[in-house]
Each structure stands twice: as structure tokens, then as C-alpha cells.
N, C-alpha and C positions, 0 to 999 in steps of 0.2 A: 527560438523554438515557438514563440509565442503568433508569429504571423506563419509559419510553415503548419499544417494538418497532420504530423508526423508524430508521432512519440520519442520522447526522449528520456535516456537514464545517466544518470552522472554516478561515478564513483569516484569519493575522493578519499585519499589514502595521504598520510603523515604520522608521524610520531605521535604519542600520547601529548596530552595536552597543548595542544597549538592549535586550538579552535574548529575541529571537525563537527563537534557538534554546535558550538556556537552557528558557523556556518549556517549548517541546516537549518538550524531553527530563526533563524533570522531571514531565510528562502523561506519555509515555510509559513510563517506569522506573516508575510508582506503575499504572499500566494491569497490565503487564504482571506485577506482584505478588499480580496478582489471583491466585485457585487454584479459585473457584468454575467451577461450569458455568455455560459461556454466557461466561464473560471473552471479551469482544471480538478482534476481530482488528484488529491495527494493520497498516496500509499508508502507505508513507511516496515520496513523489515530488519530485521537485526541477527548478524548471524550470531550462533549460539555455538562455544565449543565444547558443550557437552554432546551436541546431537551434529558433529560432524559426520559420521556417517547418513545421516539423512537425506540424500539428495534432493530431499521436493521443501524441506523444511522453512524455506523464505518462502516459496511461492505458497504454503502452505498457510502463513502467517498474510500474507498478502489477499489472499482467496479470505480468510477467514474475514478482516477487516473491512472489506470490500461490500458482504456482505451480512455486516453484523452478527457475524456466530461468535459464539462464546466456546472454548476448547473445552469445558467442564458440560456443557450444552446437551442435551441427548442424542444421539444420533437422527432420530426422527425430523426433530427439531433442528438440528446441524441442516439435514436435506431438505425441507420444508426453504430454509430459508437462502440456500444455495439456487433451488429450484425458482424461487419469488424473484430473486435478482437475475437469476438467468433468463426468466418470460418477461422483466423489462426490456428488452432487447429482441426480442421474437414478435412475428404475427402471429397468430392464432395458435 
């Protein structure tokens, strides 16, 4: 994925304790050694079974991280800062 312009998401699924999170975080810790331009951005989400009924609840978690909101954050503030990482990406 590293030479294709594409986005990629992995799911991996096993049994309790057989290194899923090891995994990641050994993908992650060598990602983020990267120094080049263009080193990816990692975003990390974790689903939660208390708010299974949530449908947007990862991507919610994800939006947050993305652009540093805090969930305690004011809502002014929440948008202010949703707003600031969305005009990096916009002209005018």
C-alpha cells in the first residue's frame, strides 16, 4: 500500500490474547518512524460494547482524533476545531 495512492484498512480478528494488539502497535511504532514526506497518518478507533447501538461511534472517535477535539471539549470549541482541519484541505 505504501507505493499505490490508495487508502487501506486492515481488520484483524483472533482469539483473546494471540497478539492483536501486539500486532498493531508494532505497525504502528515502525509507521510512525517514518521521517519521509508523505509518512501516513495513523488513526486508531476501538469499538465499545456499551454504545453498540451507535452507528457513527468509530468514525466519531476517528473525526475526533483527527482533529484534536477533546469529547469533554465545548461544542463551540469541538466546531471551531473540526472547522480549522477541514480549511486545511479547502481554498479560500
Amino acid at each position: 500500500c505504501a507505493e499505490e495512492s490508495v487508502s487501506r484498512a486492515v481488520l484483524v480478528t483472533a482469539p483473546a490474547g494471540i497478539g492483536k494488539s501486539r500486532l498493531r502497535n508494532e505497525v504502528v511504532t515502525r509507521l510512525r518512524r517514518r521521517e519521509e514526506a508523505g509518512a501516513p497518518q495513523i488513526w486508531i478507533a476501538r469499538g465499545d460494547p456499551m454504545r453498540t447501538g451507535s452507528a457513527f461511534g468509530l468514525a466519531a472517535q476517528l473525526l475526533r482524533q483527527a482533529c484534536d477535539i477533546a469529547e469533554a471539549e465545548p461544542p463551540a470549541v469541538q466546531r471551531e476545531r473540526l472547522r480549522a482541519r477541514v480549511m486545511q484541505h479547502l481554498v479560500g
